[in-house]
MIKOLRO-806265 format. One line per 3 residues: number of its first residue (from 1); their letters; for each residue x, y, z of N, C-alpha, C, O. Coordinates in steps of 0.02 Angstrom, whole numbers, always signed. Layout:
N
NUM	A	X Y Z X Y Z X Y Z X Y Z | ...
***
This chain:
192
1	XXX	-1106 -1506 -667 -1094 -1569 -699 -1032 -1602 -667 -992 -1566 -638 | -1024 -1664 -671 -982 -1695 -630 -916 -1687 -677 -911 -1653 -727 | -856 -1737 -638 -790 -1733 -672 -796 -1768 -751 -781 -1746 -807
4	XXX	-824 -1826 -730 -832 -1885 -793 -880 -1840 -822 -847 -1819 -869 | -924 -1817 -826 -966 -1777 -872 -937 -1751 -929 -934 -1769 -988 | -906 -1682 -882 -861 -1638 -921 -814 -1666 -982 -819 -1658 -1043
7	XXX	-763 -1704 -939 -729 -1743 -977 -760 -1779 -1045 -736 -1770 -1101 | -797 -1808 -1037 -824 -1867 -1083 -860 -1814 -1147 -860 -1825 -1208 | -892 -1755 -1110 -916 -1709 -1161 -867 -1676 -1201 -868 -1672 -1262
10	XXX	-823 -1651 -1159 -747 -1619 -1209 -715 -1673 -1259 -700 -1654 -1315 | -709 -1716 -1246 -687 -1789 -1297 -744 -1776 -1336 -739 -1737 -1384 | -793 -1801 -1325 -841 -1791 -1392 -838 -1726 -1416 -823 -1737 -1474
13	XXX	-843 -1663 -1410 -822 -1599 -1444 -764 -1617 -1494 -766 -1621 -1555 | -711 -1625 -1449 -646 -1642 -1477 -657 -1696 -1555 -653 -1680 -1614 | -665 -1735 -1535 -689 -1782 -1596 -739 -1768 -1667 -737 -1781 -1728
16	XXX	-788 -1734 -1616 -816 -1714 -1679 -802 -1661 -1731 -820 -1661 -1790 | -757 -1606 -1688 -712 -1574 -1731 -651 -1571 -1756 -627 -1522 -1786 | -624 -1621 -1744 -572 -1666 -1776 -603 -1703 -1842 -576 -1689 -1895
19	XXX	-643 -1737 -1843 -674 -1804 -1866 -742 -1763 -1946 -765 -1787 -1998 | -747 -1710 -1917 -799 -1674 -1961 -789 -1636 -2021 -737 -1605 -2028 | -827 -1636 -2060 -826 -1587 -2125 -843 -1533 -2132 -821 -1486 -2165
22	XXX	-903 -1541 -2084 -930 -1449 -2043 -965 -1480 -2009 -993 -1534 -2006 | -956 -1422 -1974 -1010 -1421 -1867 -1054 -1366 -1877 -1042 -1306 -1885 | -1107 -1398 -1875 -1194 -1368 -1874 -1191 -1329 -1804 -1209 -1357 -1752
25	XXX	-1169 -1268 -1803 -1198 -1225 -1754 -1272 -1179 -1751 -1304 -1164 -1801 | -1289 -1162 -1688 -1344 -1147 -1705 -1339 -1055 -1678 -1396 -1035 -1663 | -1303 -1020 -1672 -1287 -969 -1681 -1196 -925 -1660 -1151 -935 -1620
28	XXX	-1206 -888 -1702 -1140 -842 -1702 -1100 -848 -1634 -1043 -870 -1631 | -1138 -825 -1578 -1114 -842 -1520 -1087 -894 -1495 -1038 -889 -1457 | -1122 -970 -1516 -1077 -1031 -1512 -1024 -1038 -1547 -977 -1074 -1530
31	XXX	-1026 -1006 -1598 -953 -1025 -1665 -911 -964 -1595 -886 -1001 -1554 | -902 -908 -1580 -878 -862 -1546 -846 -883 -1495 -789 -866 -1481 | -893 -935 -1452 -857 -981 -1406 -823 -1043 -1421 -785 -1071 -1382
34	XXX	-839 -1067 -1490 -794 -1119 -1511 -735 -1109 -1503 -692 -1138 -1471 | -737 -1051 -1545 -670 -1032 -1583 -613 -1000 -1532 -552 -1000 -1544 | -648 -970 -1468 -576 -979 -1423 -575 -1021 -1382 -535 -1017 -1336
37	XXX	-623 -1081 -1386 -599 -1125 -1347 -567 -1209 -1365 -550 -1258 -1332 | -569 -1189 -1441 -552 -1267 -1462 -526 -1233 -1552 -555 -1196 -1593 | -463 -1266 -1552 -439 -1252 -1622 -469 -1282 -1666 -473 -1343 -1654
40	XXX	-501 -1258 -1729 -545 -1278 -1757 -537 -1231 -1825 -517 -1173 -1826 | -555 -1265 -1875 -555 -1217 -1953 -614 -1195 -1945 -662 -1233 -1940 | -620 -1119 -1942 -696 -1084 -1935 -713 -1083 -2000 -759 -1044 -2012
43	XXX	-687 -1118 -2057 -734 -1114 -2122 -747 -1196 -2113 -754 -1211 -2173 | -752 -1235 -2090 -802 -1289 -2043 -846 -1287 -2003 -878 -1327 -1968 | -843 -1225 -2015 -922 -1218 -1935 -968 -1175 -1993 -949 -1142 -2042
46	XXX	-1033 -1192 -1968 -1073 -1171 -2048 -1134 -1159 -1957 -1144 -1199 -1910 | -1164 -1078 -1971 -1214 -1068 -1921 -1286 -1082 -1953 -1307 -1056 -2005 | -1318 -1122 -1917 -1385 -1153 -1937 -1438 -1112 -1890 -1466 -1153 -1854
49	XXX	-1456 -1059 -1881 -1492 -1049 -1819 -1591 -1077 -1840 -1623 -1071 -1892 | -1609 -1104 -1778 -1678 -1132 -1790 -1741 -1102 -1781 -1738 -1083 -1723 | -1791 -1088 -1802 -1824 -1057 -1773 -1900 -1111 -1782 -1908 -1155 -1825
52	XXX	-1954 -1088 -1725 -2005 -1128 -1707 -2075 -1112 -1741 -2103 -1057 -1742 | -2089 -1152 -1760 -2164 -1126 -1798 -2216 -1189 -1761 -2218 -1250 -1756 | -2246 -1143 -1746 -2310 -1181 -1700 -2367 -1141 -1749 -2377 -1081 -1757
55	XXX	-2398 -1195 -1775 -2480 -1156 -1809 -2525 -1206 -1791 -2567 -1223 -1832 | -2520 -1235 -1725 -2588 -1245 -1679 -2616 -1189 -1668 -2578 -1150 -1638 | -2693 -1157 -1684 -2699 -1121 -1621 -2749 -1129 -1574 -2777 -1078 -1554
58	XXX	-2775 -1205 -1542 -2810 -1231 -1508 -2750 -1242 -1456 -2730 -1299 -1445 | -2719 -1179 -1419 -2716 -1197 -1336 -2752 -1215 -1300 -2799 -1176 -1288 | -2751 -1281 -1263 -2790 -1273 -1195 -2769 -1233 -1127 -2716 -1211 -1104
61	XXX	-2830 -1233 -1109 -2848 -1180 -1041 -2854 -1230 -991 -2858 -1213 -932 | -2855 -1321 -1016 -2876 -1353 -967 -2809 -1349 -895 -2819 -1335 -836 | -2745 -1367 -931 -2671 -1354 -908 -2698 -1265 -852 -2693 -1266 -791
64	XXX	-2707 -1239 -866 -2710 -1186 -840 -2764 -1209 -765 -2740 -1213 -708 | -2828 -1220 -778 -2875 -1255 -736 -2843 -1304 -696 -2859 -1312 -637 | -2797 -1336 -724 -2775 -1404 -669 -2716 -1373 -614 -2704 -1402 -561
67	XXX	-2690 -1326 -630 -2645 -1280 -603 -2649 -1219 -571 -2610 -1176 -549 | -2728 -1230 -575 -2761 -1150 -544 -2739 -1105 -564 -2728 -1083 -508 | -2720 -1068 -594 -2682 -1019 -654 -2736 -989 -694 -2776 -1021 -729
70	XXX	-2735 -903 -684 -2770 -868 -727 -2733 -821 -780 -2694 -777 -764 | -2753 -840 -853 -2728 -816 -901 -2697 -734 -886 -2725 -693 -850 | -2636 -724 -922 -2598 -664 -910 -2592 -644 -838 -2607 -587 -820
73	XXX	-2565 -701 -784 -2557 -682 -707 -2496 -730 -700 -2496 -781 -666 | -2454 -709 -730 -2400 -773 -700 -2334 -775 -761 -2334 -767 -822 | -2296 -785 -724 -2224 -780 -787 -2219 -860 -775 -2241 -897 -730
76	XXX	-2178 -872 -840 -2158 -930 -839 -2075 -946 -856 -2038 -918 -896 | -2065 -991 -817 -1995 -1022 -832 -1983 -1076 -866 -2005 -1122 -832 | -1963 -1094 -907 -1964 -1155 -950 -1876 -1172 -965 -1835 -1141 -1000
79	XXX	-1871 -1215 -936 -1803 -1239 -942 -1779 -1305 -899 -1814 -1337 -859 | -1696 -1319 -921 -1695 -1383 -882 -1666 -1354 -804 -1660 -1295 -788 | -1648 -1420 -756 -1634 -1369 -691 -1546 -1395 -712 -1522 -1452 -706
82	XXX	-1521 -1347 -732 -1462 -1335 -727 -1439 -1273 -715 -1465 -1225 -743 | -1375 -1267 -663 -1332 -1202 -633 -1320 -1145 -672 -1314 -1090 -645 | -1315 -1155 -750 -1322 -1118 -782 -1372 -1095 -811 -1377 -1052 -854
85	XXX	-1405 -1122 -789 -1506 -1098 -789 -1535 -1017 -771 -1575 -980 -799 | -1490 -1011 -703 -1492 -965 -676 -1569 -962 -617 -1580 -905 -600 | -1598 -993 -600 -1658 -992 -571 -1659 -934 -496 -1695 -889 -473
88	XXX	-1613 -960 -485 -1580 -897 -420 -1619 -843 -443 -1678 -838 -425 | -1597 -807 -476 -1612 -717 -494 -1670 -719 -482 -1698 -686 -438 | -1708 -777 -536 -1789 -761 -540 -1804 -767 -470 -1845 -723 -456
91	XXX	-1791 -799 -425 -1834 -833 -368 -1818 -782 -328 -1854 -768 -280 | -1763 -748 -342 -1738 -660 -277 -1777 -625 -302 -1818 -597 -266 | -1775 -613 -387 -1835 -557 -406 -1905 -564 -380 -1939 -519 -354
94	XXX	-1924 -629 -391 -1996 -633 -366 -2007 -618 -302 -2059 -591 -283 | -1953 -636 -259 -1978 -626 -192 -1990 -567 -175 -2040 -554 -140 | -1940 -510 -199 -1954 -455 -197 -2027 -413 -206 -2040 -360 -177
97	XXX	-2070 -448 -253 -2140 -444 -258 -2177 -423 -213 -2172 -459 -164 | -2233 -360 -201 -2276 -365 -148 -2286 -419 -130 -2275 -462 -173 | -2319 -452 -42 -2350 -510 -34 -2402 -527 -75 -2406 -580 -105
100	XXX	-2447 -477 -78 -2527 -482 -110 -2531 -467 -172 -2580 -444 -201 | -2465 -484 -199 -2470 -495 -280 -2512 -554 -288 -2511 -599 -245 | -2553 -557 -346 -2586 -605 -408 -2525 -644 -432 -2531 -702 -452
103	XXX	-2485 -623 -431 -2443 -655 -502 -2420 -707 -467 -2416 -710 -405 | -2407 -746 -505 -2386 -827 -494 -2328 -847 -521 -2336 -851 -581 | -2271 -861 -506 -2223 -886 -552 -2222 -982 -579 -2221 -1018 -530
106	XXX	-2223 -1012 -635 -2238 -1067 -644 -2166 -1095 -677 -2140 -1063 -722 | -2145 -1138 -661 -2069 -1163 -683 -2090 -1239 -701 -2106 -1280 -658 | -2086 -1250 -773 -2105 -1317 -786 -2012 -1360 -771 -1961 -1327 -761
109	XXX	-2017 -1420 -774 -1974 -1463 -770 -1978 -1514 -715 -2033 -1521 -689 | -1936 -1547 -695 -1925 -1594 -635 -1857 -1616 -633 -1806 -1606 -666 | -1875 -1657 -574 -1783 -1673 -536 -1762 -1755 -592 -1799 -1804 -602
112	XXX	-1705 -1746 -614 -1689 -1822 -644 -1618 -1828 -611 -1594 -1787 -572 | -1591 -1882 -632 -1522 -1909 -586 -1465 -1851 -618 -1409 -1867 -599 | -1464 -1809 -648 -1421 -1789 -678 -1423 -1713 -646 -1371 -1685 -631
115	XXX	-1490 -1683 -637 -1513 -1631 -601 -1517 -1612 -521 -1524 -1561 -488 | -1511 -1682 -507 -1560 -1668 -433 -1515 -1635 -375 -1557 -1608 -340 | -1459 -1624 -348 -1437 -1569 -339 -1451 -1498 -321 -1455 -1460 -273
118	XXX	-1457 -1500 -398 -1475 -1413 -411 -1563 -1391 -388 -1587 -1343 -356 | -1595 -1452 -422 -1666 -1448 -416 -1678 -1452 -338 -1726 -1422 -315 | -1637 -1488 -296 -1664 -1493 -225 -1648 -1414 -200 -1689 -1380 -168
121	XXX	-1592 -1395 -218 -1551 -1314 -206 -1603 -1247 -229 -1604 -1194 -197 | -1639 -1256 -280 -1696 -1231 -282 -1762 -1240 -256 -1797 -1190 -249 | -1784 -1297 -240 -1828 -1318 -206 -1825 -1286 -119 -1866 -1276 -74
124	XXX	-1765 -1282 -127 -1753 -1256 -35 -1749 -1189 -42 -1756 -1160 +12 | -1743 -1165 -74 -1735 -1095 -99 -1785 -1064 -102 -1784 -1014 -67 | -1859 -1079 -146 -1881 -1070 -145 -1947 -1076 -48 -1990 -1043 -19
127	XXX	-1912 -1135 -41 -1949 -1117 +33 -1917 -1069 +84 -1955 -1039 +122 | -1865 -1061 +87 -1824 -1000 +124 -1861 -928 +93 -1865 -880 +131 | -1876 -925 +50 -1900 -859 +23 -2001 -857 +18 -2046 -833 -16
130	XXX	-1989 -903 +81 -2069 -911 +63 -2113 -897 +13 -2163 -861 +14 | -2088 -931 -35 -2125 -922 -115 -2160 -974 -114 -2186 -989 -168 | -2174 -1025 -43 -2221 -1103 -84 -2297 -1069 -130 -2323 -1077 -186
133	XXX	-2308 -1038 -83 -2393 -1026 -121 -2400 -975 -177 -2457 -953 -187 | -2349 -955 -216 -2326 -901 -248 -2311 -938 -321 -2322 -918 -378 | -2288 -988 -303 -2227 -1043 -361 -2247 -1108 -376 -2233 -1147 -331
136	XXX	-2280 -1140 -437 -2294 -1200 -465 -2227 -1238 -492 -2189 -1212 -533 | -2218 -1289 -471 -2164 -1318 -506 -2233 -1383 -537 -2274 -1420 -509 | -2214 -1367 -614 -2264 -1432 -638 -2248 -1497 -640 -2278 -1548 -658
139	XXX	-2170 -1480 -609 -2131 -1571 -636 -2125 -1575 -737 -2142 -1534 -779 | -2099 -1635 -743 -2112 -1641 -810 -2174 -1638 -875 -2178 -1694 -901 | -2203 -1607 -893 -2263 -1585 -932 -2263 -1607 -1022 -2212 -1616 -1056
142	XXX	-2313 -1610 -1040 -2301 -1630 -1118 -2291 -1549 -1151 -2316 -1498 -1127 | -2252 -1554 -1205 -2245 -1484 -1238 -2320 -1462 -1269 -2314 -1411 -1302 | -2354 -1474 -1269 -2417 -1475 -1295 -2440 -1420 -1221 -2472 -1367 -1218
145	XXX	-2410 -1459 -1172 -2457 -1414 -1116 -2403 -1363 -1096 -2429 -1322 -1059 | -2330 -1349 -1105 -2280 -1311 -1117 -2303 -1260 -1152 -2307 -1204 -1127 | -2324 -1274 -1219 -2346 -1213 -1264 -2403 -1187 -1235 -2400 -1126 -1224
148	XXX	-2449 -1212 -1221 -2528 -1174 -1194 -2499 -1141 -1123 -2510 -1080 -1122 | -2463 -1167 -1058 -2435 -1120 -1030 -2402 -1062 -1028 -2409 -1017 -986 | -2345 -1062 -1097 -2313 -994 -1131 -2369 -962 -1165 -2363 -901 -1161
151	XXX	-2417 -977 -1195 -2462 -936 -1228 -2494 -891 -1187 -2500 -832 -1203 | -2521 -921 -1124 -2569 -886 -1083 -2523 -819 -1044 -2541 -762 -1031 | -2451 -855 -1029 -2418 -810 -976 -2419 -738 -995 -2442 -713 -1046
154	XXX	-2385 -707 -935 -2395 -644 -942 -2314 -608 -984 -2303 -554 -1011 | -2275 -665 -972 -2199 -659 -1007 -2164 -731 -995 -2184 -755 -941 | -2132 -759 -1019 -2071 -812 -1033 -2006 -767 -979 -1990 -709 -992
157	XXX	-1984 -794 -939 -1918 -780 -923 -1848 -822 -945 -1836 -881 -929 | -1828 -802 -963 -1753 -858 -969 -1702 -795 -936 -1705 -735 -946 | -1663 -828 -900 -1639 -787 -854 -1542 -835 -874 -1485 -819 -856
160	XXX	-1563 -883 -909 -1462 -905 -935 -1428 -877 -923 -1444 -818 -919 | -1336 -896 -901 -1294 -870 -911 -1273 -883 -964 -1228 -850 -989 | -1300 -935 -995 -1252 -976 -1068 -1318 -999 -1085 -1365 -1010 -1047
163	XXX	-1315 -1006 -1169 -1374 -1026 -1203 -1341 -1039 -1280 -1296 -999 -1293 | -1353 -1077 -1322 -1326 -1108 -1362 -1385 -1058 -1420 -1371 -1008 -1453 | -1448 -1092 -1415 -1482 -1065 -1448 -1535 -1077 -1424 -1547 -1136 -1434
166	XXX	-1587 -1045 -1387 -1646 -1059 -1338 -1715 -1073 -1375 -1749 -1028 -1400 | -1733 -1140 -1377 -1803 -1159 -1396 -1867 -1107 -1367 -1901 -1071 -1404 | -1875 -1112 -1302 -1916 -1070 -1280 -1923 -1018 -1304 -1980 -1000 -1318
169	XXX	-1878 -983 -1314 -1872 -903 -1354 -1899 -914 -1416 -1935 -869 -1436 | -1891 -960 -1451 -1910 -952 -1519 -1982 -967 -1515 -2013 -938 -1560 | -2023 -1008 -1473 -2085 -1018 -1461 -2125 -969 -1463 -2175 -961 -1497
172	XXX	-2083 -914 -1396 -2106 -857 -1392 -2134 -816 -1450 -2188 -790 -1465 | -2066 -821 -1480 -2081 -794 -1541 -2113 -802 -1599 -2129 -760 -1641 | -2119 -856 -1597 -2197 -867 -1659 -2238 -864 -1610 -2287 -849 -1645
175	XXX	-2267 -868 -1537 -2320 -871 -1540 -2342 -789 -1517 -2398 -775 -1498 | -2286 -742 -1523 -2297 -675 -1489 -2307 -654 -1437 -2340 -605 -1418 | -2264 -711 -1395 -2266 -704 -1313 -2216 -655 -1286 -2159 -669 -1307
178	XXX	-2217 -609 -1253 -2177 -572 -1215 -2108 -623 -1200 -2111 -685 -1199 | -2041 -579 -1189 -1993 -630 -1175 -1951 -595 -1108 -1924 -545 -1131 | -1942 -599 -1068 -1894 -562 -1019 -1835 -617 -1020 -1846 -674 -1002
181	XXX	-1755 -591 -1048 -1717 -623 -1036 -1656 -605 -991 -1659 -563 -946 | -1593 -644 -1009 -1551 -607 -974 -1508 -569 -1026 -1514 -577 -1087 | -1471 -534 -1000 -1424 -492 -1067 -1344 -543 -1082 -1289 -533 -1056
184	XXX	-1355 -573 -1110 -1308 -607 -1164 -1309 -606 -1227 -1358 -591 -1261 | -1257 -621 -1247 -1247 -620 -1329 -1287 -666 -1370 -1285 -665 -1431 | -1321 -704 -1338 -1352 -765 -1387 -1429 -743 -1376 -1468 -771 -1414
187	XXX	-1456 -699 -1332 -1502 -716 -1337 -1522 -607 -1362 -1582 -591 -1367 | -1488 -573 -1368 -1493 -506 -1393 -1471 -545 -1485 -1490 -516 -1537 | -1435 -600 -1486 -1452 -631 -1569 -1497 -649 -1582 -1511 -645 -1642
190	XXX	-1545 -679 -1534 -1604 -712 -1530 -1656 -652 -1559 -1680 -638 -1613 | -1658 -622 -1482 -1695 -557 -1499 -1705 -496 -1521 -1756 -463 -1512 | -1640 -471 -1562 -1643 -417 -1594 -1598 -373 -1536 -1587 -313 -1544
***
């Protein structure tokens, strides 16, 4: 994130916990990092954690068909492209893969002015490691076709260094999708 980013985001932090009656966190781990990084009355921080209930259960297979993708052959990445994303690991792990693996890795998202950077830094990355024919990037997708992709996969990866409180994970979890994450504190809260 740029200089003005940062900045402009710490002022708003700042303000809103100055200015507030309580701050809606969404797990232990964020109050954990609040609290040594910004003076704050921790009986103002009230933890809200969210969890996802999906009771569609008409996934489509069409998303799968348009993507050439066969059910339980493929992990998925679902996230935005930011540095703290971590996409690196996954894209070294995969490569490591036999050649004549099946498995497919599928990373929904796309490049916006705020991303593109990082997204081009993966994009090249991924061709240095000759993963083109290996790796779907779907670009931006409706969550409708987000969920029928996590349903089918063979696991969800979130690979974060930092995670506030991860939507994807909780998807996972109502819909009983396998989760491979990384080992942090927010998401061993997540997952048990």
């Amino acid at each position: 994130f740029s200089f003005l980013h940062r900045f402009l985001r710490e002022v708003k932090f700042k303000l809103i916990l100055k200015n507030s009656k309580k701050t809606i966190l969404s797990s232990q781990d964020s109050k954990n990092t609040l609290s040594k990084l910004y003076k704050t009355s921790l009986s103002k921080i009230q933890i809200v954690p969210f969890v996802s209930i999906i009771d569609n259960n008409d996934f489509k297979t069409s998303i799968l068909a348009d993507l050439k993708l066969i059910e339980g052959e493929y992990f998925l990445v679902s996230n935005q492209f930011h540095k703290h994303k971590n996409f690196e690991v996954v894209l070294q792990a995969f490569s490591k893969l036999p050649k004549n693996t099946k498995l497919k890795l599928v990373i929904t998202g796309g490049k916006s002015e705020s991303n593109a950077n990082y997204f081009n830094r993966i994009q090249q990355l991924s061709k240095s490691l000759k993963l083109k024919d290996r790796i779907v990037f779907t670009g931006f997708i409706s969550r409708e076709d987000v969920i029928s992709l996590m349903y089918y996969s063979l696991s969800l990866i979130q690979p974060s260094f930092f995670e506030g409180w991860n939507t994807a994970i909780e998807d996972c979890k109502s819909l009983g999708v396998n989760v491979i994450a990384s080992n942090i504190d927010v998401h061993k809260e997540q997952l048990g």
